[in-house]
NUDOTOR-429492 format. One record per residue (C-alpha): x, y, z; residue number from 1. Coordinates in steps of 0.1 Angstrom, whole numbers, plus 5000, padded with zeros to 4 digits. Layout:
BEGIN
   east   north     up     n
      X       Y      Z   NUM
...
//
This chain:
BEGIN
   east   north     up     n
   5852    8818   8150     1
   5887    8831   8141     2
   5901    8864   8143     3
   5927    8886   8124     4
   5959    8895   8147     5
   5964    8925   8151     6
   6001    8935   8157     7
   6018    8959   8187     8
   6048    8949   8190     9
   6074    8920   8188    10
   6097    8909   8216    11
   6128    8880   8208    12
   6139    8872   8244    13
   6180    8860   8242    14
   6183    8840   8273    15
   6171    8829   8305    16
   6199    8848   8329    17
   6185    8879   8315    18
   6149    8877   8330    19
   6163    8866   8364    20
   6171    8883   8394    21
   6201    8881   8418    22
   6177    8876   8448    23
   6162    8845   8456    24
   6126    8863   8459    25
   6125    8873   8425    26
   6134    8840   8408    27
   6113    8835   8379    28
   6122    8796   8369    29
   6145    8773   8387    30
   6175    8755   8372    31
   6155    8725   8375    32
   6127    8742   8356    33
   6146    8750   8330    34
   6163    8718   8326    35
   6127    8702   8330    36
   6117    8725   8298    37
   6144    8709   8276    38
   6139    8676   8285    39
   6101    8682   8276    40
   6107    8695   8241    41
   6128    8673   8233    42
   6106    8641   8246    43
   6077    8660   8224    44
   6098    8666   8191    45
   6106    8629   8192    46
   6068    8622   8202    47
   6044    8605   8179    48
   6014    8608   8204    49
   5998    8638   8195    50
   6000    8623   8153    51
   5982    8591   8164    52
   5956    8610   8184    53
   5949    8633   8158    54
   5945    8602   8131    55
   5923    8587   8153    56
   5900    8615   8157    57
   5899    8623   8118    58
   5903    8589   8102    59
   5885    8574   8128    60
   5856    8589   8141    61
   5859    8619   8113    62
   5835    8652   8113    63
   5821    8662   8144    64
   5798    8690   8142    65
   5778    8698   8174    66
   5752    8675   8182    67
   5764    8647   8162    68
   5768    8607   8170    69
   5808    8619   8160    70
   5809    8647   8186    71
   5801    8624   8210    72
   5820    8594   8205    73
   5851    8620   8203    74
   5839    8634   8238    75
   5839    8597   8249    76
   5871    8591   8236    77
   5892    8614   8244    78
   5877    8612   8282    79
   5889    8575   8280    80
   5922    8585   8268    81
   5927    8612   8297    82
   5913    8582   8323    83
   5943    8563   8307    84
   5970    8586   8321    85
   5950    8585   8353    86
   5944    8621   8354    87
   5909    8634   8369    88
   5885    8636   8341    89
   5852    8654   8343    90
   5827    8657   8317    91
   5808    8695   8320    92
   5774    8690   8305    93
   5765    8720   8283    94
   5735    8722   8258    95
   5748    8729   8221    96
   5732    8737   8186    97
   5723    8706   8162    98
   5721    8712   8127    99
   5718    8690   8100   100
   5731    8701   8065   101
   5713    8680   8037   102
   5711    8684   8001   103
   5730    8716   7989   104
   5728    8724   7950   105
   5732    8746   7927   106
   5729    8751   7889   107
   5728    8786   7864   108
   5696    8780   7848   109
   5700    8810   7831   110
   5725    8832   7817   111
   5741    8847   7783   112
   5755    8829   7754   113
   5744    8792   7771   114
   5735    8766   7751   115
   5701    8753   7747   116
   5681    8730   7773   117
   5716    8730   7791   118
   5729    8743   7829   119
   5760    8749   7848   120
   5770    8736   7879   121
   5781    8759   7905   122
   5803    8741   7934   123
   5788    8756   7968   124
   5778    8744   8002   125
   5750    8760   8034   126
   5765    8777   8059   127
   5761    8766   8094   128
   5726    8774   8109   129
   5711    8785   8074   130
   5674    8779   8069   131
   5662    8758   8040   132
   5650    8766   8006   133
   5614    8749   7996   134
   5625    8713   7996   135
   5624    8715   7951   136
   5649    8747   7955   137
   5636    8780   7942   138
   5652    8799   7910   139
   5661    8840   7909   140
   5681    8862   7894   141
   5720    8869   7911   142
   5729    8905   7920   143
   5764    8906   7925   144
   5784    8933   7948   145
   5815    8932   7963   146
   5809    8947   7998   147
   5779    8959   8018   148
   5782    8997   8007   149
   5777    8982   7970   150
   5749    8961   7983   151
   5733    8997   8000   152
   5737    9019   7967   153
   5720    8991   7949   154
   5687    8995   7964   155
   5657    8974   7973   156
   5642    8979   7940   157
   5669    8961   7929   158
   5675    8935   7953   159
   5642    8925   7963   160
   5631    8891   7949   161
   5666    8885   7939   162
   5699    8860   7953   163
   5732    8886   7962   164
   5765    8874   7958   165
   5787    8893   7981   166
   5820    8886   7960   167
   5847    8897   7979   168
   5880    8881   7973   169
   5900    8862   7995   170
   5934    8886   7997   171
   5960    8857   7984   172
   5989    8881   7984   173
   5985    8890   8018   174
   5979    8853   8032   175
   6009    8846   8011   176
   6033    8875   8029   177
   6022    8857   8061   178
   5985    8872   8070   179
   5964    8850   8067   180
   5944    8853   8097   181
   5941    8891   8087   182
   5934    8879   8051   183
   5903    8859   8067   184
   5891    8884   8090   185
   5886    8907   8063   186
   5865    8885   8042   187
   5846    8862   8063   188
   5822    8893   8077   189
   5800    8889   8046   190
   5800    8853   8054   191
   5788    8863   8091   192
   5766    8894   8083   193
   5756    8885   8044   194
   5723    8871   8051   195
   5709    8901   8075   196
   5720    8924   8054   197
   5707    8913   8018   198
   5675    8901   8034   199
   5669    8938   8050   200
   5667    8950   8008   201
   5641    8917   8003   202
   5665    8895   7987   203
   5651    8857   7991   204
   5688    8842   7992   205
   5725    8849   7995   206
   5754    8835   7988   207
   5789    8842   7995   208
   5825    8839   7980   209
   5841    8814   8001   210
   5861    8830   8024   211
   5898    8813   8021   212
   5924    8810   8001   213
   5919    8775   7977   214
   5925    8775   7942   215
   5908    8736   7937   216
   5870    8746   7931   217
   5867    8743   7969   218
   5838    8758   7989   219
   5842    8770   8028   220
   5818    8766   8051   221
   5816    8785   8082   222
   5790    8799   8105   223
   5762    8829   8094   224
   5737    8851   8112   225
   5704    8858   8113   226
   5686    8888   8134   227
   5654    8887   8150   228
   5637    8918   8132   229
   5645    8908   8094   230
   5634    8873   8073   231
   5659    8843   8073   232
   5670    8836   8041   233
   5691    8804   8028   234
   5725    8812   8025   235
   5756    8792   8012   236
   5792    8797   8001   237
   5806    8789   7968   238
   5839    8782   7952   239
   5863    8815   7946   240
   5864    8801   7909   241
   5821    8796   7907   242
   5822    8834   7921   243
   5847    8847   7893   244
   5824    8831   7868   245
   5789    8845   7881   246
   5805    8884   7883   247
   5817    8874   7849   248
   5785    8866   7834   249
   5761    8889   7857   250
   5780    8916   7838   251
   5766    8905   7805   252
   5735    8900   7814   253
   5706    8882   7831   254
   5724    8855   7851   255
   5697    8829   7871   256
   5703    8801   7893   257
   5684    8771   7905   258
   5695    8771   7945   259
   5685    8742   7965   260
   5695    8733   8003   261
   5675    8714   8029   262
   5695    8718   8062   263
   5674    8714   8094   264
   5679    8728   8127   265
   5671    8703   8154   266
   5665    8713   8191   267
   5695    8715   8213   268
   5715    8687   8227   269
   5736    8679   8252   270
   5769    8675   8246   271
   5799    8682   8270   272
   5835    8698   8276   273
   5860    8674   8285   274
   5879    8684   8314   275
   5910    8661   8325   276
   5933    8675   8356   277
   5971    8668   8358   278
   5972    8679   8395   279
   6000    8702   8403   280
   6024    8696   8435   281
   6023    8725   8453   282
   6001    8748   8441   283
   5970    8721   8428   284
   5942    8753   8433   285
   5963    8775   8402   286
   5953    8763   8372   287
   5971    8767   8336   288
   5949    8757   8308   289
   5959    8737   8275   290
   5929    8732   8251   291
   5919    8729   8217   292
   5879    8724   8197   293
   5867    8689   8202   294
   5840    8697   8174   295
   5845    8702   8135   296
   5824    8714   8106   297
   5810    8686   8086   298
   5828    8687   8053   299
   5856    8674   8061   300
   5876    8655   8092   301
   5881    8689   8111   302
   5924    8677   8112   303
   5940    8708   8112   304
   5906    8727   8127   305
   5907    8713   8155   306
   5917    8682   8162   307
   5951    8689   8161   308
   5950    8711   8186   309
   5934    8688   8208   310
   5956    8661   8201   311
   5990    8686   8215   312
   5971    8695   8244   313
   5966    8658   8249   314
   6000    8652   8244   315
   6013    8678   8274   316
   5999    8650   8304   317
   6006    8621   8283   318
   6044    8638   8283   319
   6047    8648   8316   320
   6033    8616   8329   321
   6060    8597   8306   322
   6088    8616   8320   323
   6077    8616   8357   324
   6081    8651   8359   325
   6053    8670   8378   326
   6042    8706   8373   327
   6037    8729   8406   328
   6005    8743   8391   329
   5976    8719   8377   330
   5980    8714   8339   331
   5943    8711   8329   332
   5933    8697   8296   333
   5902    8713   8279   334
   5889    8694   8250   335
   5857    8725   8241   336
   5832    8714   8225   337
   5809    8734   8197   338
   5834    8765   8189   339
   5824    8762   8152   340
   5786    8776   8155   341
   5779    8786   8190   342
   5813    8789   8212   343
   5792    8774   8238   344
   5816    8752   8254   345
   5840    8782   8259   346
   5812    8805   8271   347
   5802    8780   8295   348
   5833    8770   8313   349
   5839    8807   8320   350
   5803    8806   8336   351
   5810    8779   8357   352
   5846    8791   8365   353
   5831    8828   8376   354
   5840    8822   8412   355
   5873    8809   8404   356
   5886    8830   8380   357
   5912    8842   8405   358
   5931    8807   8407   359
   5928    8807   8365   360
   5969    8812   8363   361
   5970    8810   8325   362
   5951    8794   8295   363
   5966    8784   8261   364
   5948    8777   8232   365
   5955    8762   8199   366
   5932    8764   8173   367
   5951    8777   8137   368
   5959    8748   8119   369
   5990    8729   8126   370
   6016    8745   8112   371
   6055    8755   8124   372
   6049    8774   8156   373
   6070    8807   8153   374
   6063    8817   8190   375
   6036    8826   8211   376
   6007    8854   8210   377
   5997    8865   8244   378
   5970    8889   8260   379
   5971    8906   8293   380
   5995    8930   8312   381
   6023    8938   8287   382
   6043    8940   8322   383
   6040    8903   8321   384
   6064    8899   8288   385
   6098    8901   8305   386
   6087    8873   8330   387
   6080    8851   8302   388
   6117    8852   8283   389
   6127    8823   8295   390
   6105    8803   8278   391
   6112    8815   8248   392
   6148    8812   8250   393
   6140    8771   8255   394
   6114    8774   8225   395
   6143    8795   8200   396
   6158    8763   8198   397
   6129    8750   8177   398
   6122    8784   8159   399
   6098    8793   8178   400
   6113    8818   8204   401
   6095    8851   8193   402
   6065    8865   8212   403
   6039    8894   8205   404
   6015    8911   8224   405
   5981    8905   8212   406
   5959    8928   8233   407
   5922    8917   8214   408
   5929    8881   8226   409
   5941    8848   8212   410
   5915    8821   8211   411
   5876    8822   8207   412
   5871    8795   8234   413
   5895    8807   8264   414
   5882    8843   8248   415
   5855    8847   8281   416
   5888    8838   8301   417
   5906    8865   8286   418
   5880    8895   8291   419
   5876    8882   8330   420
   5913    8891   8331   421
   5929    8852   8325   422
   5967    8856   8311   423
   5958    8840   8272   424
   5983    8825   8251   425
   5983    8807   8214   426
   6010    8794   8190   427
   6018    8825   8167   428
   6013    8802   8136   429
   6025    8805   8099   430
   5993    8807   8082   431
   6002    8813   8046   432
   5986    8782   8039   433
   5957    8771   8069   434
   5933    8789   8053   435
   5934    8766   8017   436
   5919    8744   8041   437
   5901    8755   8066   438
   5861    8745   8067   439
   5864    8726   8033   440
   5863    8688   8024   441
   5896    8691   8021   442
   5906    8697   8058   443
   5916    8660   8061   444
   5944    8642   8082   445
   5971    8639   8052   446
   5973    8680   8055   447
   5993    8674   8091   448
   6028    8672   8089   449
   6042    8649   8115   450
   6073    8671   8121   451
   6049    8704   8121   452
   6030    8688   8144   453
   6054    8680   8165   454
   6067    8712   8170   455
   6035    8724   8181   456
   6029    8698   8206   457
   6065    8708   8218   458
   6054    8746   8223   459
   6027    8736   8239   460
   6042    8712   8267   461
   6068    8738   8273   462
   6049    8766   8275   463
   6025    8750   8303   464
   6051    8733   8321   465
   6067    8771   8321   466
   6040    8791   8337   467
   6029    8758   8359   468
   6060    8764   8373   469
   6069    8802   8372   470
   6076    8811   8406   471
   6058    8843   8406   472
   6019    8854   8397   473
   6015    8873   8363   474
   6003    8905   8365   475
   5965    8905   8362   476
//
């Protein structure tokens, strides 16, 4: 549920004096606020909170896909953890998707130059909410294109009956130059759209080229479609190096493979958003949201996507609470549940919130690995920019003082925030490297780095403490 940024501009603000005003009325941040800012950053660079939080949610209760006995014990724990501080913790009861993945296989059963009586293994995995094959798998030929216009000129004479690989590569260089989120959102809409589109030509399967960036025989998972009008088909990723090698051999001749998954889609459960309110002092009604995904894909631990991000909004009450320093607004902890494959928790809060929308100050999301933080994205009124310079100035210490105007938005979850008009922020991340990772086995708690990490959980204590305390409304 990740989208590519799309760039407008690029603000570095210099230093606090210049966003305030000579009168009183127009104050942005106190001297005390900005003194509170540095003694927050640096309290959260030294901080190994949000490290041991994220190790216990990955090493300790591990994947937690929607629906599972891991997505709840996570929702229990972190509520426990958030009772600890003695902040008010609510549990919002939402109904969320539970499937099941089950066996997942794949072998070429057929193909040029192959050795007799033998097969070759191809490294893939279902994609979240994908039907099954017949329980012994089912054997077709591959047709393999390289977007959806390929798919179109091929025709349902020749796709019908057949598996389509939609082989589009990963753009390394472009991840590597910094993109990656822009690398991903150009190759993850076959993942998305694959299935609809090859079962509209009658193909009986699909599969995809992983969309990210490893080079270790790796398969990413991620969430696919289906429409209402056109036959579900099983669909399922494979390795960037397992897609190479089917193009390669498709284009010498008959290439077959023996495809078998057995996921199952269960019937709703409940689950729930955990909700945990640092109380502000003067102005309790405003609300400024930190939040990460409580819930991961299965494959691996879900470290960097998202229990990371949890962990450093965690880590802003735990903070704030150590250093007895207490926000004007309410600094409200939102651990979401089920972003991976449904965004229900995120649509649902916004639901709930629709009468309160108003006294939503700000929400802050972080959900893009947990890399060095280079500044903040933010959607809403670009009027709002020059207010926020301060807080940059405080975060350049760290590296992380620029800004950019995102107007799209920045998170999936506070996304139904953002389109009722909610101020949105997220770390701008360095992801040259999040998406190696990202939905694959590999996604595991030794890929944090406990200085990264804390960098992050630095940006996000100061950010919130900032606009808890800004003395003036954003523009909305």
């Amino acid at each position: 549920m990740k989208h590519a940024l799309f760039i407008l501009s690029f603000l570095v603000f210099s230093t606090a004096a210049a966003a305030q005003s000579a009168s009183p009325a127009q104050i942005l941040y106190t001297a005390q606020t900005i003194d509170d800012m540095r003694s927050i950053q640096a309290a959260a660079l030294k901080s190994d909170y949000a490290l041991k939080q994220t190790a216990f949610m990955t090493n300790n209760i591990g994947p937690r896909l929607s629906g599972s006995a891991q997505a709840q014990r996570a929702v229990e724990y972190v509520a426990d953890e958030m009772r600890k501080l003695g902040l008010e913790v609510r549990l919002q009861k939402i109904m969320v998707p539970h499937w099941i993945r089950g066996i997942e296989t794949g072998e070429l059963t057929q193909f040029p130059g192959m050795a007799t009586g033998t097969t070759q293994k191809v490294v893939l995995t279902a994609l979240g909410g994908s039907v099954a094959t017949p329980p012994d798998g089912l054997t077709a030929e591959i047709v393999v294109v390289n977007d959806f216009d390929e798919l179109a000129k091929l025709g349902r004479e020749r796709v019908q009956g057949r598996i389509v690989l939609f082989n589009s590569k990963f753009d390394k260089e472009l991840a590597a130059s910094g993109f990656g989120s822009q690398a991903y959102g150009q190759a993850v809409q076959y993942r998305g759209g694959g299935a609809v589109a090859a079962a509209r030509l009658g193909a009986i399967a699909v599969l995809v080229r992983s969309a990210g960036g490893s080079q270790n025989r790796l398969a990413h998972t991620g969430g696919t479609r289906y429409a209402d009008d056109v036959q579900k088909i099983p669909a399922a990723a494979v390795s960037s190096e397992d897609a190479d090698t089917i193009a390669y051999l498709t284009g010498m001749g008959i290439t077959k493979i023996h495809l078998t998954l057995t996921p199952k889609t269960l019937p709703n459960a409940p689950s729930y958003n955990v909700i945990a309110d640092l109380k502000g002092s003067e102005k309790p009604d405003e609300v400024v949201i930190v939040s990460g995904h409580l819930d991961s894909w299965d494959l691996g631990t879900g470290a960097l996507d998202d229990a990371a991000g949890v962990a450093v909004s965690m880590q802003v009450p735990f903070l704030l609470k150590q250093l007895k320093v207490k926000p004007k607004r309410t600094i409200r902890m939102i651990a979401y549940m089920n972003e991976e494959n449904g965004l229900v928790g995120g649509t649902e809060y916004a639901k709930e919130q629709e009468t309160n929308i108003a006294k939503h100050f700000a929400a802050i999301e972080s959900d893009l690995g947990a890399s060095r933080p280079l500044g903040f994205l933010f959607t809403g009124k670009q009027e709002a920019m020059p207010m926020l310079g301060p807080i940059s100035n405080v975060l350049f210490s760290q590296g992380a003082g620029l800004s950019q105007y995102q107007p799209g938005g920045v998170g999936a979850d506070i996304g139904p925030l953002t389109q009722k008009g909610v101020p949105s922020f997220a770390p701008w991340f360095d992801t040259r490297t999040y998406f190696n990772y990202h939905h694959t086995a590999a996604d595991t708690f030794d890929k944090i780095d406990p200085k990264e990490l804390a960098r992050v959980g630095a940006f996000m204590a100061v950010l919130s403490y900032g606009l808890a305390n800004l003395e003036q409304p954003l523009p909305r």
